[in-house]
C-alpha positions as CSV (number, residue, x, y, z in Angstrom):
1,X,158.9,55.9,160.6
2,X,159.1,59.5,160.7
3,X,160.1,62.1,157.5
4,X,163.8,62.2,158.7
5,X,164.5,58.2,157.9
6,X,163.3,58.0,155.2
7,X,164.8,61.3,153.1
8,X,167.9,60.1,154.6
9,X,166.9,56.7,153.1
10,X,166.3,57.6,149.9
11,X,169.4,60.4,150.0
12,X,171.8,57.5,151.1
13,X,170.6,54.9,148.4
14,X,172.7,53.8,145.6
15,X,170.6,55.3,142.8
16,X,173.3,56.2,140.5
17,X,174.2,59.5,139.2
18,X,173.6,60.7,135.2
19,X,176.4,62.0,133.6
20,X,174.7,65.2,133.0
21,X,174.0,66.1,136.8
22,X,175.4,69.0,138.0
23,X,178.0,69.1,141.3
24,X,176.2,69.5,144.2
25,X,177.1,73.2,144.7
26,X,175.3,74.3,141.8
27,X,172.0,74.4,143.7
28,X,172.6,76.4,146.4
29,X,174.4,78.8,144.1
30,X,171.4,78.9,141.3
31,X,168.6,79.0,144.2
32,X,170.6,82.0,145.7
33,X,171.2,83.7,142.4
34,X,167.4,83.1,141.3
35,X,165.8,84.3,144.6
36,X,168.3,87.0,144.6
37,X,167.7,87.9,141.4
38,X,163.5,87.5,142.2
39,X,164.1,89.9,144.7
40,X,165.6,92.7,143.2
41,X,162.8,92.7,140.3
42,X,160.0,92.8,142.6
43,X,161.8,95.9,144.5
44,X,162.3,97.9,140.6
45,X,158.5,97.2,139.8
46,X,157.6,98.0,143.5
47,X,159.7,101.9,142.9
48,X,158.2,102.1,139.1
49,X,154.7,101.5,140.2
50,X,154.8,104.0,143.0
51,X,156.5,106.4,140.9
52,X,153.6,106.7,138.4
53,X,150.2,109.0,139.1
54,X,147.7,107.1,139.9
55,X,145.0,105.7,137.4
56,X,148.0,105.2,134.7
57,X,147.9,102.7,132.7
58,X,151.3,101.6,133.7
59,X,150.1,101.6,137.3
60,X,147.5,99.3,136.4
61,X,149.6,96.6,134.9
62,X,152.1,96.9,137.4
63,X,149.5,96.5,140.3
64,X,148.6,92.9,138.0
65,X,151.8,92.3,137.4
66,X,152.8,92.4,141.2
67,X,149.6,90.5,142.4
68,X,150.6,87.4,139.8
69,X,154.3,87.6,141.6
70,X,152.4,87.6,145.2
71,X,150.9,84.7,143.6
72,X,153.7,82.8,142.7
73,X,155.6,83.3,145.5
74,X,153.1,82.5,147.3
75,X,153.1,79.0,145.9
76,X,156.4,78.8,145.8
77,X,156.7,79.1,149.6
78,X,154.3,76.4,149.8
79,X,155.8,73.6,147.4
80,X,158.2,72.4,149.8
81,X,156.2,70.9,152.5
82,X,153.9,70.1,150.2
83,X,155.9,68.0,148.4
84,X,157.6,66.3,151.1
85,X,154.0,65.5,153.3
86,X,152.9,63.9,149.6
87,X,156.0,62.6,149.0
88,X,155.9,61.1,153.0
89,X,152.4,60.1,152.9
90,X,152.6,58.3,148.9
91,X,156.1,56.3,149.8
92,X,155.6,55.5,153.7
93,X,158.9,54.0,155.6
């Protein structure tokens, strides 16, 4: 009845696995290397952008630049419970 059955349902069924899926460490692994690697970008256009005098033009696309990464993160943090309260309201236990 509640979120916790039934991803432990669905986690526990006997779906099958494609012969192309990865081992079940790759994920934490990849997620850690992307964010990581997410990270470390934002922080080099953060010390470009205040490096430059102001009204540059580089200034100016890194200001856009950074607001469409706020952006995305922004989403990003969001996509999780999203998708499980759709997922939990669309297949109810």
């Amino acid at each position: 009845d509640n979120l916790g059955d039934w991803s432990s349902d669905v986690c526990s069924s006997d779906l099958g696995v494609s012969q192309g899926e990865p081992p079940a460490i790759a994920f934490p692994i990849a997620w850690t290397i992307l964010y990581a690697s997410m990270g470390l970008a934002s922080h080099l256009l953060v010390a470009a952008h205040d490096a430059q005098l102001p009204g540059t033009q580089f200034k100016k696309t890194a200001e856009f630049a950074l607001k469409l990464y706020w952006a995305q993160y922004g989403l990003n943090l969001l996509w999780t419970p999203v998708s499980f309260f759709i997922t939990a309201a669309l297949h109810p236990a």
